[in-house]
Legacy VTK file of the C-alpha trace (Angstrom):
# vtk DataFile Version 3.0
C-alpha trace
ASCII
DATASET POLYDATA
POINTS 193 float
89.944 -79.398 115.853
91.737 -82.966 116.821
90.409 -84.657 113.616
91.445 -81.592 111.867
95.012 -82.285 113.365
94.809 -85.677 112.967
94.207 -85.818 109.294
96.334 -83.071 108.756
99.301 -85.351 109.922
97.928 -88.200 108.021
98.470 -85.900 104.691
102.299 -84.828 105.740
103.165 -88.282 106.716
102.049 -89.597 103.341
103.991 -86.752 101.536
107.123 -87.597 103.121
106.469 -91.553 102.654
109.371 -92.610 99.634
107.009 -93.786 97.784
106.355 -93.310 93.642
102.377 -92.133 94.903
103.971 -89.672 97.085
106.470 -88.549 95.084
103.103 -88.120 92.359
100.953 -86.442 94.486
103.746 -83.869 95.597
104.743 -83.043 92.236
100.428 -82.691 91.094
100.487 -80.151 94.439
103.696 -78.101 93.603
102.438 -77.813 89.541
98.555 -76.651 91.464
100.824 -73.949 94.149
102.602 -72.609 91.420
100.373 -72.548 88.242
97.097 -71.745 90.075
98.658 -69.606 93.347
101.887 -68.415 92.844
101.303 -67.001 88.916
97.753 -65.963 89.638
98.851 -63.542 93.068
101.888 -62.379 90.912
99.535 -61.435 88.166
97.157 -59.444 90.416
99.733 -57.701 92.245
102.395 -57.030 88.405
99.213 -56.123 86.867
99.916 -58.312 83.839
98.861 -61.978 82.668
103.043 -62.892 81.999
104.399 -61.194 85.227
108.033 -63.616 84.351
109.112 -64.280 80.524
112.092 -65.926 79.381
113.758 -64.421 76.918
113.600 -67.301 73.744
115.903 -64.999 71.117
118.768 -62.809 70.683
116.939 -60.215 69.611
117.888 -57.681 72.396
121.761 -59.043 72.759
124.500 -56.702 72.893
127.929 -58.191 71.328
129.920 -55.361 72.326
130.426 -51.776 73.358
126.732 -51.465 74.939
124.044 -49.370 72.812
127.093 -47.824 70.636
126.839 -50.941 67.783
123.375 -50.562 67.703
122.799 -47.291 66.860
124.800 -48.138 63.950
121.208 -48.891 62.582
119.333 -46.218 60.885
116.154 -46.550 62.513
117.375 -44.745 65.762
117.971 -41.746 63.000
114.555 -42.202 61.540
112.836 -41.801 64.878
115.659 -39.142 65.461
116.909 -41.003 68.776
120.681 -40.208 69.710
122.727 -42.279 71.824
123.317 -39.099 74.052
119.524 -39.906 74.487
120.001 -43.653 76.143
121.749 -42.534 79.544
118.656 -43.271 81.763
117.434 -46.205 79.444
116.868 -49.465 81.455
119.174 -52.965 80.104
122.203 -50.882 78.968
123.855 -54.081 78.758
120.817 -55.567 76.530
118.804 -58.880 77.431
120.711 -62.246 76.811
118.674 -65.354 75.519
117.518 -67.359 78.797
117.589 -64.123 80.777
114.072 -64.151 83.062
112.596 -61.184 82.701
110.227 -59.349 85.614
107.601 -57.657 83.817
104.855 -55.062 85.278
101.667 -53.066 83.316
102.620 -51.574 80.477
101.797 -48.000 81.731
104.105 -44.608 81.562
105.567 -45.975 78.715
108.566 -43.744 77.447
111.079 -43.911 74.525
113.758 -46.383 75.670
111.571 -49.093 77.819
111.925 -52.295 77.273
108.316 -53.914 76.569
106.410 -57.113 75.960
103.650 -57.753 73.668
101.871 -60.234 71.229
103.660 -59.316 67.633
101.957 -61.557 65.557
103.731 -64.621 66.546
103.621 -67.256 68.709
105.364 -66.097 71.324
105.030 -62.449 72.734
107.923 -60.429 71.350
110.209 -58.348 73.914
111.952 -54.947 72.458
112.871 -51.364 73.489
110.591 -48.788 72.495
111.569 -46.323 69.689
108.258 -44.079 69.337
105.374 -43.285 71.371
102.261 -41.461 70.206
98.832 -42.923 69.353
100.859 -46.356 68.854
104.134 -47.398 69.973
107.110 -48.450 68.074
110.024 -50.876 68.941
113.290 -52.235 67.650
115.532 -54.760 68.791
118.785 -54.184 70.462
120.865 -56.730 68.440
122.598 -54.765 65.863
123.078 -57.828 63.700
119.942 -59.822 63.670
117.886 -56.476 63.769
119.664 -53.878 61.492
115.789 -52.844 60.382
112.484 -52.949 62.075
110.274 -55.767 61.867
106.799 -55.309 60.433
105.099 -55.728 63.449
106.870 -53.649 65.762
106.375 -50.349 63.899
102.848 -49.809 64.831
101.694 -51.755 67.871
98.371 -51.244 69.522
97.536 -50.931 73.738
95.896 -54.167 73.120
98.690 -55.464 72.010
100.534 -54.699 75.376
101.111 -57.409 77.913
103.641 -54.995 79.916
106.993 -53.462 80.585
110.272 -54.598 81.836
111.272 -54.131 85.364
114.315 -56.496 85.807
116.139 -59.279 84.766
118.024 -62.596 86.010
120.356 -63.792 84.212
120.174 -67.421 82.552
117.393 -68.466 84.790
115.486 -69.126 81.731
117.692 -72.003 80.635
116.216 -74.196 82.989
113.137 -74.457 80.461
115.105 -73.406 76.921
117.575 -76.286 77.246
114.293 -78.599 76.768
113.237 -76.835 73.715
116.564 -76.001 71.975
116.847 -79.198 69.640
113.371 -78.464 68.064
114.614 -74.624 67.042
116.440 -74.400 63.817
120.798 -74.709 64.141
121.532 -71.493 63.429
118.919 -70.153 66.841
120.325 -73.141 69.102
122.339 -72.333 71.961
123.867 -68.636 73.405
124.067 -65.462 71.244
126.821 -65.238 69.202
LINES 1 194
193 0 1 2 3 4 5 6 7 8 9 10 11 12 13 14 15 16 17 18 19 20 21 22 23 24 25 26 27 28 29 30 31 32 33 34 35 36 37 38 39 40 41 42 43 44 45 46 47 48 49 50 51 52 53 54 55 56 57 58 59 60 61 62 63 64 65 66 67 68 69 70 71 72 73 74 75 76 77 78 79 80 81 82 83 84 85 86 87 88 89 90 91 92 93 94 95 96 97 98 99 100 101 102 103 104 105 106 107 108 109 110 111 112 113 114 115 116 117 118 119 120 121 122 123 124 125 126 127 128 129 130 131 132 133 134 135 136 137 138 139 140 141 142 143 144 145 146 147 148 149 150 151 152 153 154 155 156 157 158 159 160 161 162 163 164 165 166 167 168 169 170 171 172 173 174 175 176 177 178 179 180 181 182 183 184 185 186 187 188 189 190 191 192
């Protein structure tokens, strides 16, 4: 138990030392805690493989007046969702670009949930759900970017699923976008417009 201590001591000492070897190591140990401990017991207890996303788009913005602009869109209609409908729906105030997003199984999935799942592109896509049945369908909350559905939201499969939105905070995300942003195309740089 003394050599135990002992070493023990040795390791903290050399992790505090201002060195660019300590500095190294602690950085190789904080990636290993969070990549291999933190994410992994957040995945077993959320139930999903991406228990945190950041939100890359602006495809679930609201510019104004909440849901109202986007049920200007007739795909509400065609799934004959009302806005009268949306008064328990979670995000009433949408999902900004950079928001972190809290995300559990995608089970008791209803008609307004916000979900995440693989959409054919690289990243996972995140929108509300419009249709349940032997599928799901979803749409985008951004009236102007998403006026119609995309092709791979209108029938998407449970293994498609990675899971459902719980919460959100707010611009968290940013700390990882603002590396990524010069590489996107002009008009998807920056905050939603």
């Amino acid at each position: 138990m003394k050599n135990i201590k002992r070493y023990w001591k040795k390791i903290r000492d050399f992790l505090q030392e201002d060195s660019w070897v300590s500095f190294a190591v602690t950085l190789l140990l904080a990636f290993i805690i969070i990549k291999f401990v933190f994410f992994s017991g957040l995945s077993f207890l959320t139930g999903t493989s991406l228990p945190l996303v950041i939100v890359e788009s602006c495809s679930m913005y609201h510019h104004e007046a909440g849901l109202e602009k986007t049920f200007e869109s007739s795909v509400y209609e065609d799934y004959d969702i009302t806005l009268e409908d949306t008064s328990d729906w979670d995000f009433q105030n949408g999902i900004n670009k950079g928001d972190m997003i809290f995300v559990v199984a995608a089970e008791n999935i209803r008609i307004g949930d916000v979900i995440i799942f693989n959409g054919g592109t690289t990243n996972p896509l995140i929108h509300r759900v419009v249709n349940v049945g032997d599928s799901y369908s979803t749409k985008g909350d951004n009236y102007k970017t998403n006026s119609k559905q995309l092709p791979s939201e209108k029938i998407i499969e449970e293994d498609q699923l990675i899971g459902k939105a719980l919460f959100k905070v707010p611009f968290v995300g940013w700390a990882k976008l603002i590396f990524f942003e010069g590489t996107r195309v002009p008009r998807d740089r920056g905050l939603c417009k």
